[in-house]
C-alpha positions as CSV (number, residue, x, y, z in Angstrom):
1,X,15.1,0.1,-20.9
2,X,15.7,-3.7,-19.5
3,X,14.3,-4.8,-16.6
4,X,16.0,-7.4,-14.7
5,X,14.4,-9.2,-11.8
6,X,12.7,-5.3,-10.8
7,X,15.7,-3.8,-11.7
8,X,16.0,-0.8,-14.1
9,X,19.3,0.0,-16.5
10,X,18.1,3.2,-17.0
11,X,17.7,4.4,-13.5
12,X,20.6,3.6,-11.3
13,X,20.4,5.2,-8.5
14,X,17.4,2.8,-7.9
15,X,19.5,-0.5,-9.2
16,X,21.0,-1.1,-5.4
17,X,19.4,-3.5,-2.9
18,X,19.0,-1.8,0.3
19,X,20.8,-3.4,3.3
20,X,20.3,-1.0,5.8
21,X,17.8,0.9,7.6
22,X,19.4,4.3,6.6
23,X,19.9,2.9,2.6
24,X,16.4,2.3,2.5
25,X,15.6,5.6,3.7
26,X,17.9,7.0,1.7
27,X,15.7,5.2,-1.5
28,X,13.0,5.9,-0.8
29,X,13.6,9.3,-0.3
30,X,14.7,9.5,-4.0
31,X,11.6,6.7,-5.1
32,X,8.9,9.3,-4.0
33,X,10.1,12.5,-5.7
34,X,10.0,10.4,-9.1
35,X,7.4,11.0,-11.7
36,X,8.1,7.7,-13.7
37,X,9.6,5.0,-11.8
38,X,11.2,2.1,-14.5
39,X,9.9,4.2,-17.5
40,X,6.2,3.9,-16.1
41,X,4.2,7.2,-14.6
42,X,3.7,7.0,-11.1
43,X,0.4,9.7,-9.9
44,X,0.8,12.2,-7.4
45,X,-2.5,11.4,-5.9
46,X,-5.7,9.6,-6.4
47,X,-7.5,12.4,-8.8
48,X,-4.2,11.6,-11.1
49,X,-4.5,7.9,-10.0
50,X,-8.0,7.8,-11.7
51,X,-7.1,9.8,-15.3
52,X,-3.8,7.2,-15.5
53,X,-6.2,4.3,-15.3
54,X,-8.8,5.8,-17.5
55,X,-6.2,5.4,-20.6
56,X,-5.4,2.4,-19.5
57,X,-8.4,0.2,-19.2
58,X,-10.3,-0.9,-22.5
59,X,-14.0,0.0,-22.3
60,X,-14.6,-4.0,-21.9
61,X,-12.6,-4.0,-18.9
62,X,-14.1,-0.5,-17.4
63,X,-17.7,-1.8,-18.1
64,X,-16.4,-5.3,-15.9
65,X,-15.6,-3.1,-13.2
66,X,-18.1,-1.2,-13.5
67,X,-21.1,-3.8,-12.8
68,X,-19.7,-5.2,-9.4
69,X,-20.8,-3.5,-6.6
70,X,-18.2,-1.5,-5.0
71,X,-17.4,-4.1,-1.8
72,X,-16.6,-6.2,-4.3
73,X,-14.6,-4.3,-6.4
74,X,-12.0,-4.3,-4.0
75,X,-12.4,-7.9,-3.3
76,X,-12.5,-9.3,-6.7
77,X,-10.0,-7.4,-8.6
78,X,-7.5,-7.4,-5.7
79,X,-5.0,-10.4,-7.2
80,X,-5.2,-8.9,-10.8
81,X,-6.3,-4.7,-10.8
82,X,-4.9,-4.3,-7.4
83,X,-2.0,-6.3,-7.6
84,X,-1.5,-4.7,-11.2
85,X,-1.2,-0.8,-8.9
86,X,0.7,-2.7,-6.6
87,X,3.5,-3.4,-8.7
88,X,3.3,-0.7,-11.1
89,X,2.8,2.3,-9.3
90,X,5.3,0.9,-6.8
91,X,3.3,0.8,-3.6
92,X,5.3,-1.6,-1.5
93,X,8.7,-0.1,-2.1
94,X,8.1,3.4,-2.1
95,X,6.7,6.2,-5.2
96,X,4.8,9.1,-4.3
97,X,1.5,7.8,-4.6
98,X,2.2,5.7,-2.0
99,X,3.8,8.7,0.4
100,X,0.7,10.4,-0.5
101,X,-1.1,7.7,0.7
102,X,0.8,7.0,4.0
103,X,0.6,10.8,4.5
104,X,-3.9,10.1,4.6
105,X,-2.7,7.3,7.0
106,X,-2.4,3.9,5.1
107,X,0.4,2.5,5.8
108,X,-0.7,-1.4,4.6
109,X,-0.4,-2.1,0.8
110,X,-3.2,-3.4,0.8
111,X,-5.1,-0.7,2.3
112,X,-3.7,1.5,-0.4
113,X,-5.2,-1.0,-3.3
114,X,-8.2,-1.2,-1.4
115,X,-8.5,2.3,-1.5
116,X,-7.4,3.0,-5.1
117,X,-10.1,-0.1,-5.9
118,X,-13.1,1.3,-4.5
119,X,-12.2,5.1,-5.9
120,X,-11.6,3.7,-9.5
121,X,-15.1,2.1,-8.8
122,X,-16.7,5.7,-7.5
123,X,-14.9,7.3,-10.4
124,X,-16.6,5.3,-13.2
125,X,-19.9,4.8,-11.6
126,X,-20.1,9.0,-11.0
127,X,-19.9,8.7,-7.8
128,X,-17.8,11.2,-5.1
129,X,-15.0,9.9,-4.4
130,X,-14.8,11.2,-1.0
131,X,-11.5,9.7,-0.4
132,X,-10.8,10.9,3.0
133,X,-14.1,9.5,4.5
134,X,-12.8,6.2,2.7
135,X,-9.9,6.0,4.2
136,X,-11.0,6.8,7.6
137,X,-13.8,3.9,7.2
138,X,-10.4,1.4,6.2
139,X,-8.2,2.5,9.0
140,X,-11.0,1.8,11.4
141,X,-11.3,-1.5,10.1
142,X,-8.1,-2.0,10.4
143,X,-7.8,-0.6,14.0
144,X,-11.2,-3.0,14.8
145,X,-9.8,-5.8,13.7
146,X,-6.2,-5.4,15.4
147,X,-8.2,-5.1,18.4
148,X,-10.3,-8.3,18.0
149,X,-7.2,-10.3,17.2
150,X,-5.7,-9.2,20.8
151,X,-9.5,-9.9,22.8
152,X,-9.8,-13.2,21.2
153,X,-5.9,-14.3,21.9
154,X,-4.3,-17.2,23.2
155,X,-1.8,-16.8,26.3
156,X,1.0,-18.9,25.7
157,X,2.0,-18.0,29.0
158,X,1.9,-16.0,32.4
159,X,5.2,-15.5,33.8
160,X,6.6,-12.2,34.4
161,X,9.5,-11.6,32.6
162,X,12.4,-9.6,34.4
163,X,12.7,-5.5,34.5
164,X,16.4,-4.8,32.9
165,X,18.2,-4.1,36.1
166,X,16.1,-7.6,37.6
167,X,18.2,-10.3,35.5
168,X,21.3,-10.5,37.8
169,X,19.3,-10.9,40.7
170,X,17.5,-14.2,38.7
171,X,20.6,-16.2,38.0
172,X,21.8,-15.5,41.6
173,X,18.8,-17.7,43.1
């Protein structure tokens, strides 16, 4: 298989650049039915998330994880680890981890690393993974601080701007 610039020769149904709305529905419709996406395996979910990681991190690299706390798993590992499931598993473009994902509600990439962070971190330490109470906690975030950003804004300005069926009657003045 050669890879070229994200490009696979031994896939080509995914070798064409979407230029339209309907050609990238139309991909990613194909993207998350795959099982291997550019030769690598792409999970169905985050139990198969976990085992796919477990053979792929050394022990060193597993025990590293393993001794931050789990706010800062998420945080530390997110340009490297997260960025790592990002790219591999296909997250921004469309695999089915990342439908199953959207289908919990995370729509943000980085939500979804976030997410897969902090269960990889429950997973080693023993802990529960208790991914749908995880993912409701990281939405609300996300909704709090959507929220704050509009409170806390800036008006540019305070004119009305005209209905549809207004803007003749404007230029007429």
């Amino acid at each position: 298989m050669h890879r070229y610039f994200g490009f696979s020769q031994s896939e080509p149904e995914l070798d064409t650049i979407p230029t339209s709305p309907s050609d990238q529905a139309k991909m990613y419709a194909i993207r998350i039915k795959k099982s291997r996406i550019n030769g690598i395996y792409i999970p169905k979910d985050i139990n198969e998330a976990m085992k796919d990681i477990d053979e792929r991190i050394d022990s060193a690299g597993r025990e590293k994880f393993k001794q931050v706390s789990e706010k800062e798993s998420a945080k530390k590992f997110h340009f490297t680890f997260g960025q790592w499931m990002s790219h591999n598993w296909s997250l921004p473009q469309g695999s089915r981890l990342s439908h199953y994902l959207k289908g919990k509600g995370l729509t943000f990439v980085d939500d979804m690393m976030v997410t897969l962070s902090v269960c990889y971190h429950r997973h080693i330490n023993g802990i529960p993974l208790d991914e749908d109470k995880l993912i409701a906690e990281i939405l609300k975030r996300r909704h709090d601080a959507y929220k704050l950003r509009f409170k806390n804004g800036t008006t540019i300005s305070k004119r009305k701007l005209p209905r549809p069926g207004e803007i003749d009657t404007l230029h007429r003045e």
